[in-house]
N, CA, C and O of each residue as an XYZ file, in Angstrom:
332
protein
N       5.099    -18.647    -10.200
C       3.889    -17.852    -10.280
C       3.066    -18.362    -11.463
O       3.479    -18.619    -12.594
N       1.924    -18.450    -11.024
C       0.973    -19.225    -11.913
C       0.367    -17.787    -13.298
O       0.676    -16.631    -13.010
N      -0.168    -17.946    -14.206
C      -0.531    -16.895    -15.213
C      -2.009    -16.353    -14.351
O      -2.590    -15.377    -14.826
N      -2.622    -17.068    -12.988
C      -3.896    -15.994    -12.877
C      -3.158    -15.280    -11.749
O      -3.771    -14.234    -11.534
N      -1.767    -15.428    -10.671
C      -1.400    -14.684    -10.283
C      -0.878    -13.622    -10.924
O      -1.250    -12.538    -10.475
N       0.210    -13.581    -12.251
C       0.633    -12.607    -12.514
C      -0.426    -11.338    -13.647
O      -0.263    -10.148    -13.914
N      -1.555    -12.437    -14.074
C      -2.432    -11.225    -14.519
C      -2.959     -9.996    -13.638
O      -3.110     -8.803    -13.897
N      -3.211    -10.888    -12.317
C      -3.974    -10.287    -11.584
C      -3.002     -9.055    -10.649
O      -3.347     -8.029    -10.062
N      -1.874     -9.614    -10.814
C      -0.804     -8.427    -10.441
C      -0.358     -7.315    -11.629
O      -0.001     -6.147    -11.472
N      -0.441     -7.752    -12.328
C      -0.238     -6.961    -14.065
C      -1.719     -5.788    -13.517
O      -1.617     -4.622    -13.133
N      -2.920     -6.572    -13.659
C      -3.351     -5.231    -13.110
C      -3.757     -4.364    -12.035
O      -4.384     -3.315    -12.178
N      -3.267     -4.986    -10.686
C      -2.822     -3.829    -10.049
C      -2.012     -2.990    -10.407
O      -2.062     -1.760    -10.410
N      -1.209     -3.738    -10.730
C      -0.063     -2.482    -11.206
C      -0.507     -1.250    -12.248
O      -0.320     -0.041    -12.115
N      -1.068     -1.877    -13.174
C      -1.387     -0.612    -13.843
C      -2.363     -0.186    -13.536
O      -2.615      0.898    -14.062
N      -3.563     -0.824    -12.438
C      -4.226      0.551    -11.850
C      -2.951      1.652    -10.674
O      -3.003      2.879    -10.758
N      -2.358      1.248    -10.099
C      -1.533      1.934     -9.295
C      -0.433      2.857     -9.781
O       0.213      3.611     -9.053
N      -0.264      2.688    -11.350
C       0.301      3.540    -12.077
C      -0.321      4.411    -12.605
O       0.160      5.511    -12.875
N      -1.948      3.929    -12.932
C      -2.564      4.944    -13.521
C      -3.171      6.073    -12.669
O      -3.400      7.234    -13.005
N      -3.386      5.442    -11.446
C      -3.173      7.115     -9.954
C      -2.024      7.406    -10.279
O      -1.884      7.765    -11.448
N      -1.127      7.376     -9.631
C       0.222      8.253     -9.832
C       0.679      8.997    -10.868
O       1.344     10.028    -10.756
N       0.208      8.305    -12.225
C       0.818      8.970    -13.399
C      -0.246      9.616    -14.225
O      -0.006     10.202    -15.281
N      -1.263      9.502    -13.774
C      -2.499      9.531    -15.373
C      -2.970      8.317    -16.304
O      -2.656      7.127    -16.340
N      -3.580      8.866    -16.813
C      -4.431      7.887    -18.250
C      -3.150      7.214    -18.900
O      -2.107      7.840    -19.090
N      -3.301      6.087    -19.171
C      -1.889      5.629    -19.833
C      -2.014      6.788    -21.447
O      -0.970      7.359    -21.762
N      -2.905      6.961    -22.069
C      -3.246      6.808    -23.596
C      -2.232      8.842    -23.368
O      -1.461      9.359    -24.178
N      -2.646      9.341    -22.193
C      -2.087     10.549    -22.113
C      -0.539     10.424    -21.955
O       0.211     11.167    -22.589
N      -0.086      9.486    -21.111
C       1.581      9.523    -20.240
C       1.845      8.934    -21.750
O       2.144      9.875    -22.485
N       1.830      7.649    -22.469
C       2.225      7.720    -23.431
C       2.523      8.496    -24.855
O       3.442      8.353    -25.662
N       1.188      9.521    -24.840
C       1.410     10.476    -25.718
C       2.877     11.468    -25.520
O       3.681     11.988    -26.293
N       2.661     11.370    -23.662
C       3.669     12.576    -23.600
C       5.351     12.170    -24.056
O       6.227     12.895    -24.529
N       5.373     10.105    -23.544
C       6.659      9.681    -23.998
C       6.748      9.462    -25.265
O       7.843      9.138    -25.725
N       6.128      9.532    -25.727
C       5.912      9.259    -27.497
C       6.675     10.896    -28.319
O       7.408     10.958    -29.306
N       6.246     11.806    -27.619
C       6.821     13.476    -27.983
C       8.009     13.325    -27.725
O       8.856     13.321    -28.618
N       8.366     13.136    -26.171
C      10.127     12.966    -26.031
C      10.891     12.291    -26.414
O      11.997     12.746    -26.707
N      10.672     11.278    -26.525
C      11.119      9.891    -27.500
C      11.558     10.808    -29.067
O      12.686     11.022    -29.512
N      10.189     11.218    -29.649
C      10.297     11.521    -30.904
C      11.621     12.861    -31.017
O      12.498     12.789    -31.877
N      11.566     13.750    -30.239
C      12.398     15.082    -29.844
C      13.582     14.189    -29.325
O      14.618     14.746    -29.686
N      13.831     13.189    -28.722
C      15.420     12.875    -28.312
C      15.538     11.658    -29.845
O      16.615     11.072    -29.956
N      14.928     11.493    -30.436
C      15.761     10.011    -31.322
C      15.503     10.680    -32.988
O      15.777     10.296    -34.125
N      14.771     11.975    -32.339
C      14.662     12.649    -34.480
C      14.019     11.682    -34.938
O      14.429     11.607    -36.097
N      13.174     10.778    -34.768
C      11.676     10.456    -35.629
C      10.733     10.082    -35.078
O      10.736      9.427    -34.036
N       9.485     10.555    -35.887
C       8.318     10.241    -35.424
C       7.855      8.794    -34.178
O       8.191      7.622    -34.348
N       7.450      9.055    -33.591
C       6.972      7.908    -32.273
C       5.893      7.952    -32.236
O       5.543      9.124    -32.102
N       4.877      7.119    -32.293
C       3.448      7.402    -31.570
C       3.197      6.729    -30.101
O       4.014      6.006    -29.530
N       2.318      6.984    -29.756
C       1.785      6.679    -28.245
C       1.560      5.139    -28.588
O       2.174      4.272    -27.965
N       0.959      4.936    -29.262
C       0.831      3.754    -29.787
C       2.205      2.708    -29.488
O       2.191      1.545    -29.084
N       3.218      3.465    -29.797
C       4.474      2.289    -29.693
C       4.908      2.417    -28.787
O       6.091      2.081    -28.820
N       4.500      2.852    -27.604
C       5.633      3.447    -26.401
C       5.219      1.784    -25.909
O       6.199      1.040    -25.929
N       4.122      1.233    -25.549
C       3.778      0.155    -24.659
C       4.467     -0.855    -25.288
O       4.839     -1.804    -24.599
N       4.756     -0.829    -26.699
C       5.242     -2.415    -26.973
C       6.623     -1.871    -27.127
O       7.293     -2.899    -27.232
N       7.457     -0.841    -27.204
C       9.025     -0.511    -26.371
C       8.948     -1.078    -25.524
O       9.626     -2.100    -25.413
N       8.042     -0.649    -24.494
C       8.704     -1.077    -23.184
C       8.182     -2.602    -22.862
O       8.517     -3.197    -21.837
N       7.492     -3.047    -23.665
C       7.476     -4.431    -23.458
C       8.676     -5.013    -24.084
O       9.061     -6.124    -23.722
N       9.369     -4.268    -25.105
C      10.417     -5.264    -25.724
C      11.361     -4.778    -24.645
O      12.318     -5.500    -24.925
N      11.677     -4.219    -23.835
C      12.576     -3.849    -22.807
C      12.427     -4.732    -21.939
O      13.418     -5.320    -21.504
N      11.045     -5.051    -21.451
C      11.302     -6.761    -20.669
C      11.435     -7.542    -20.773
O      11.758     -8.285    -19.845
N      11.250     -7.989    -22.205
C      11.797     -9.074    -23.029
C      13.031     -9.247    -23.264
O      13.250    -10.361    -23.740
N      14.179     -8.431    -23.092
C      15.232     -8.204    -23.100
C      15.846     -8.582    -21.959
O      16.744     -9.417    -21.852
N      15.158     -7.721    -20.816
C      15.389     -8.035    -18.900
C      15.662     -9.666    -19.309
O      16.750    -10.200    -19.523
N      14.449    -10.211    -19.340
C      13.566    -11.389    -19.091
C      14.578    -12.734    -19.961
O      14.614    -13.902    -19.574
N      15.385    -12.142    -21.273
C      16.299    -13.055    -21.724
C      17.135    -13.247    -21.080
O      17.129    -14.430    -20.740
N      18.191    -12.533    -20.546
C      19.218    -12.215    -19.660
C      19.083    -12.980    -18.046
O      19.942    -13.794    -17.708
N      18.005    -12.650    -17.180
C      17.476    -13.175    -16.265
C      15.931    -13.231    -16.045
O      15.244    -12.255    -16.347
N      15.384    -14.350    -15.528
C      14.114    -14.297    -15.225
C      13.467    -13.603    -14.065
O      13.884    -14.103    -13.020
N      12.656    -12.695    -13.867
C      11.732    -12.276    -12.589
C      10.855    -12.526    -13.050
O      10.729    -12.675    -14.265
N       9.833    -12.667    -12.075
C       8.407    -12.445    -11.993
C       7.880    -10.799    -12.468
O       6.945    -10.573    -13.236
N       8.706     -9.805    -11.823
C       8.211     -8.516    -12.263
C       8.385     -8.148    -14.082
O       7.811     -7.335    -14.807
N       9.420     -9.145    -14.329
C       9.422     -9.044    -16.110
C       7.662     -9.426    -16.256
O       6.698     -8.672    -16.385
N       7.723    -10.452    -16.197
C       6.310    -11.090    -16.805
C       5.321    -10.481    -16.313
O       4.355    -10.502    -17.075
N       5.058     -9.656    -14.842
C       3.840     -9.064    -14.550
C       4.060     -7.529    -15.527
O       3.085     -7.191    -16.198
N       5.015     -6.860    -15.570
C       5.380     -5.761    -16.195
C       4.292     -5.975    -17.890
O       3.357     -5.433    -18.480
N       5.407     -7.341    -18.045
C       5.155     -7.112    -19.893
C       3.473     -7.920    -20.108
O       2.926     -8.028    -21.205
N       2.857     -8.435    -18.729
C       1.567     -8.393    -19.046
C       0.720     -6.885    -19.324
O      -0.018     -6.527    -20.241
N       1.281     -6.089    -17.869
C       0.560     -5.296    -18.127
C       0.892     -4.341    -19.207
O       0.026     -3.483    -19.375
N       2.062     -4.262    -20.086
C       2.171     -3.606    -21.024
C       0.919     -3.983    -22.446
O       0.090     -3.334    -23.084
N       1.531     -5.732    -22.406
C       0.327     -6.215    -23.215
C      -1.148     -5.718    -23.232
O      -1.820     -5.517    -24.243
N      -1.458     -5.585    -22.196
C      -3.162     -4.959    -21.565
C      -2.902     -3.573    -22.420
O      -2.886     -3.566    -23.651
N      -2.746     -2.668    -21.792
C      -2.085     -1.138    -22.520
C      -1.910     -0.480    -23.602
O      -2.259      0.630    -24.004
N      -0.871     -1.971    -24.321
C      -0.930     -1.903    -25.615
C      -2.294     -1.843    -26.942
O      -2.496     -1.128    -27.923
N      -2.933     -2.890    -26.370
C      -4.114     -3.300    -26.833
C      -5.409     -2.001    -26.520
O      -6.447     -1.841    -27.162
N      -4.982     -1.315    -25.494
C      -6.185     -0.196    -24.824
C      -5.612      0.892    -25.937
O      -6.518      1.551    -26.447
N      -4.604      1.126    -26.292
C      -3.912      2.489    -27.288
C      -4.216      1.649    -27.865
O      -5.396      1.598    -27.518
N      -4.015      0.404    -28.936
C      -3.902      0.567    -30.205
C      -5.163      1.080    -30.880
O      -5.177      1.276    -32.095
């Protein structure tokens, strides 16, 4: 997969998440609260996108997909929209 296929799938995806789930800047606020309430410290919304990008980076060491790299694009995108 070439980098203008998987951008261009990075954002479908997160338009197709953002019907189903809401505004990212909101769903992250809300994992940023539970996060903070299950691990006893502060989280912001802010860090939830680059968690879960280091979570595909992790996938992505172990074995390669394509859905790692479209994932942790669109986290990248996300990240950058919260910070």
């Amino acid at each position: 997969m070439n980098r203008t296929e998987t951008l261009h799938l990075a954002t479908q995806a997160v338009a197709d998440r953002e019907k189903r789930y809401g505004m990212p800047a909101d769903h992250f606020a809300k994992v940023a609260m539970l996060w903070g309430e299950a691990f006893g410290w502060s989280v912001q919304p802010q860090h939830v996108p680059l968690a879960l990008a280091l979570l595909k980076i992790a996938r992505e060491v172990n074995a390669h997909g394509d859905d790692n790299m479209i994932d942790l694009a669109g986290y990248a995108a996300l990240a950058g929209e919260v910070a």
